[in-house]
ZATI-997371 format. One record per residue (C-alpha): residue in three letters; y, x, z. Coordinates in pm, whole numbers, padded with zeros to 5 digits. Example, Ala and Ser with C-alpha at 12.3 -4.5 7.8 and 13.67 -1.06 7.14 Angstrom:
BEGIN
  residuo       y       x       z
      ALA  -00450   01230   00780
      SER  -00106   01367   00714
This chain:
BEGIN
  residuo       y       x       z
      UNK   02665   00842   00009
      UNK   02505   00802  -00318
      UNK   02138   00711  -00403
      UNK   01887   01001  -00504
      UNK   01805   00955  -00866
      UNK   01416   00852  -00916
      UNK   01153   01103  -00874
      UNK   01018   01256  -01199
      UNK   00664   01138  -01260
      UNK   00533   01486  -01348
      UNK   00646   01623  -01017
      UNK   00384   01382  -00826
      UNK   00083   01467  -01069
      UNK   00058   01800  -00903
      UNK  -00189   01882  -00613
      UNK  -00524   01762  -00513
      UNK  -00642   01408  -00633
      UNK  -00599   01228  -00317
      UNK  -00232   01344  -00309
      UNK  -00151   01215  -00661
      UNK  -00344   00920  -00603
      UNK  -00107   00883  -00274
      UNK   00226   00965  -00453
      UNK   00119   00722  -00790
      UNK   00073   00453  -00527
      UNK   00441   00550  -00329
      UNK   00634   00596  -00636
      UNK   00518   00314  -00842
      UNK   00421   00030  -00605
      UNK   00582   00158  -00294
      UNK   00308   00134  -00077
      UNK   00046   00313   00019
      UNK  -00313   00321  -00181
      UNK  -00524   00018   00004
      UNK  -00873   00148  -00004
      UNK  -01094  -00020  -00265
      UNK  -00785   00147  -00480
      UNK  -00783   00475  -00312
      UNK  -01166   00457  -00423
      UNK  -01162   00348  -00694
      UNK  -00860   00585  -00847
      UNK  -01030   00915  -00731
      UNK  -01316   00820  -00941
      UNK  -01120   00816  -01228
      UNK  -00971   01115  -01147
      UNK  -01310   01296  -01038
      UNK  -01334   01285  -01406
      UNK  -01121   01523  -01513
      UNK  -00697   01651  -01511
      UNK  -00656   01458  -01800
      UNK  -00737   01139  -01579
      UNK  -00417   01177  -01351
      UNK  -00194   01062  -01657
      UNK  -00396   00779  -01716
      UNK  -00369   00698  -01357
      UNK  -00027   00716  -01383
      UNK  -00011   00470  -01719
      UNK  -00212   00191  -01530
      UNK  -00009   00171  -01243
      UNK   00338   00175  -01421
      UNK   00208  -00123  -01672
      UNK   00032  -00288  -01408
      UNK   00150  -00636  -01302
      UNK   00236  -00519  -00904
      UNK   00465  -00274  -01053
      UNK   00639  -00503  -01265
      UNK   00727  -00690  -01022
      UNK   00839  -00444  -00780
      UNK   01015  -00279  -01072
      UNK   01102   00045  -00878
      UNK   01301   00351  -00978
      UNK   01082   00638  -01079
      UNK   01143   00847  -01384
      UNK   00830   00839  -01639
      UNK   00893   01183  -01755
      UNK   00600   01382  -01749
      UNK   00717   01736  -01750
      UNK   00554   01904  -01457
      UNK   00779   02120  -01241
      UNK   00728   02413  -01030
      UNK   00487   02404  -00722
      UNK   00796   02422  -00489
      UNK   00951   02144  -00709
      UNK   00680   01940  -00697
      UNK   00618   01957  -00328
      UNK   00959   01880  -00235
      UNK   00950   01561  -00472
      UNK   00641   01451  -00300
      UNK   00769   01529   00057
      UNK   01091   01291  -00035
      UNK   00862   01021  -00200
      UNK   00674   01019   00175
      UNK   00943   01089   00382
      UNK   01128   00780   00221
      UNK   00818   00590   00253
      UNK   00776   00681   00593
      UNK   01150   00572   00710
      UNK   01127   00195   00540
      UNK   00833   00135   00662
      UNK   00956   00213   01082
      UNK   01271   00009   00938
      UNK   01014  -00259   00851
      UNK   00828  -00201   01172
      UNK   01140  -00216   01410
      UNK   01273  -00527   01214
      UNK   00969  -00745   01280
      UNK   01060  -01019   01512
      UNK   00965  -00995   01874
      UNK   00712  -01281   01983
      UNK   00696  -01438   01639
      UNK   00329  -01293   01466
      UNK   00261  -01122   01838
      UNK   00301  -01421   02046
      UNK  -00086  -01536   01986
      UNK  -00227  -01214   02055
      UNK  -00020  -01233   02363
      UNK  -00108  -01493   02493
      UNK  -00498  -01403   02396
      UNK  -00424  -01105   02601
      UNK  -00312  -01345   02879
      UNK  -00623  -01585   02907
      UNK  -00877  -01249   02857
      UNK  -00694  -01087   03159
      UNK  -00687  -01441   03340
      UNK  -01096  -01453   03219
      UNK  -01155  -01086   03374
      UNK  -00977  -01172   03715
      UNK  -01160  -01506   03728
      UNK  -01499  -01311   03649
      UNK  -01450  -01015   03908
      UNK  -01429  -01295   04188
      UNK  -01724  -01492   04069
      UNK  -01884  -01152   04095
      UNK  -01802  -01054   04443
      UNK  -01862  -01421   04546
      UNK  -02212  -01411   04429
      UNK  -02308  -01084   04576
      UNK  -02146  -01191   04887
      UNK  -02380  -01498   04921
      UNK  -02698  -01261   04828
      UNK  -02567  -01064   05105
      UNK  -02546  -01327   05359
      UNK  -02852  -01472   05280
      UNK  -02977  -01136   05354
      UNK  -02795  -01071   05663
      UNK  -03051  -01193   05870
      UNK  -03343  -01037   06070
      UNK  -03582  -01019   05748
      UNK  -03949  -01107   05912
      UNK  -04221  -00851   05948
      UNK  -04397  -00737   05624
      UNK  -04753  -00958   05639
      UNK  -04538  -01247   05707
      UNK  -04279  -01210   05401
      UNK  -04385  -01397   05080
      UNK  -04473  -01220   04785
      UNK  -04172  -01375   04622
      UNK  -03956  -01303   04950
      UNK  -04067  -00915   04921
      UNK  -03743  -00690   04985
      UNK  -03823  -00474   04662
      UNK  -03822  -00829   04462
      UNK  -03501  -00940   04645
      UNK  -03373  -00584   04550
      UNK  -03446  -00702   04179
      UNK  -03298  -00998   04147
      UNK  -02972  -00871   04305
      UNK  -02969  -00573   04008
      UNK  -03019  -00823   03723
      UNK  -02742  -01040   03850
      UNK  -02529  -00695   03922
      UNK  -02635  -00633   03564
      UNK  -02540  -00941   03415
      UNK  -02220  -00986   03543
      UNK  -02100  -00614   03434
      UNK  -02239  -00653   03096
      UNK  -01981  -01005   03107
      UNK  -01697  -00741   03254
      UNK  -01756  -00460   03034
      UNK  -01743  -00750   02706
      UNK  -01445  -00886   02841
      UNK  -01280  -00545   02898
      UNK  -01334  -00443   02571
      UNK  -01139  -00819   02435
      UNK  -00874  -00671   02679
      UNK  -00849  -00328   02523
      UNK  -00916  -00436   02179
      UNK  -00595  -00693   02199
      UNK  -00384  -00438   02359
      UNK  -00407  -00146   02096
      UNK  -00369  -00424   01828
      UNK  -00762  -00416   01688
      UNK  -00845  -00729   01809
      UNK  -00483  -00913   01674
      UNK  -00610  -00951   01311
      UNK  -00372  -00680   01204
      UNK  -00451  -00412   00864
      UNK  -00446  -00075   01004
């Protein structure tokens, strides 16, 4: 099967600015815009049509592009709508398929193995926590078991509605440490917490 010729440069000026700013970044660098870029590009072209070729000139010369030296053709001759957004649907699509090629190449256990294995301790750290917890409310408890003495003989600092206090602060305390250390826990698993780009 033989290789689509490039994409024509004047097919991906057409559209809104944040979709020629996209298909620039595709079709020159081959990845998508970062965000100070993204920014920084629809500036430029907030100033005007004129802009998007200019756009278009920077990337091409710039020195990621040179290096990545990719196919596109630098002819500027815009096309018809339908033209245009069929170029631009190729330029993602292709995008779209090296980058799960990437995704599905990555070694198994080689970058993931720390987050794993932070995963690990944080779950081992949760389990160790929810015992603590029961253990200390279980001691409160037992303390508590006992026939409590009538009211004028209980201390002020042995009153049931101070007792009732303390036990709150520590049930507070030790769900604020749960709810932290869930949060590590579902942080690591959906990948935020890995030190992974979005």
């Amino acid at each position: 099967m033989s290789e689509a010729p490039p994409i024509r440069a004047g097919l991906l000026l057409w559209g809104a600015d944040e979709d020629v700013v996209i298909n620039l970044y595709l079709a020159v660098l081959g990845r998508w815009p970062d965000e100070g870029g993204f920014a920084n590009y629809m500036g430029l072209l907030a100033q005007g049509p004129a802009q998007r070729l200019r756009l278009f000139e920077e990337l091409r010369h710039s020195e990621e592009a040179r290096a990545r030296a990719l196919p596109i053709d630098p002819d500027l001759t815009p096309g018809s709508e339908a033209e245009s957004l069929a170029a631009q649907l190729r330029l993602r699509s292709r995008w779209m398929r090296e980058e799960m090629a990437r995704l599905a190449a990555r070694p198994a256990g080689g970058t993931d193995a720390a987050p794993a294995e932070a995963l690990a301790a944080a779950r081992q750290e949760m389990a160790a926590l929810r015992a603590e917890f029961t253990a200390r409310l279980a001691a409160v408890e037992a303390a508590l078991a006992g026939a409590i003495p009538p009211a004028p003989v209980l201390s002020p600092a042995l009153s049931l509605g101070h007792v009732n206090d303390l036990v709150e602060v520590l049930r507070g305390e030790l769900l604020e440490r749960l709810r932290r250390l869930e949060l590590r826990v579902l942080a690591l698993e959906t990948g935020k917490g890995t030190g992974r780009s979005a």
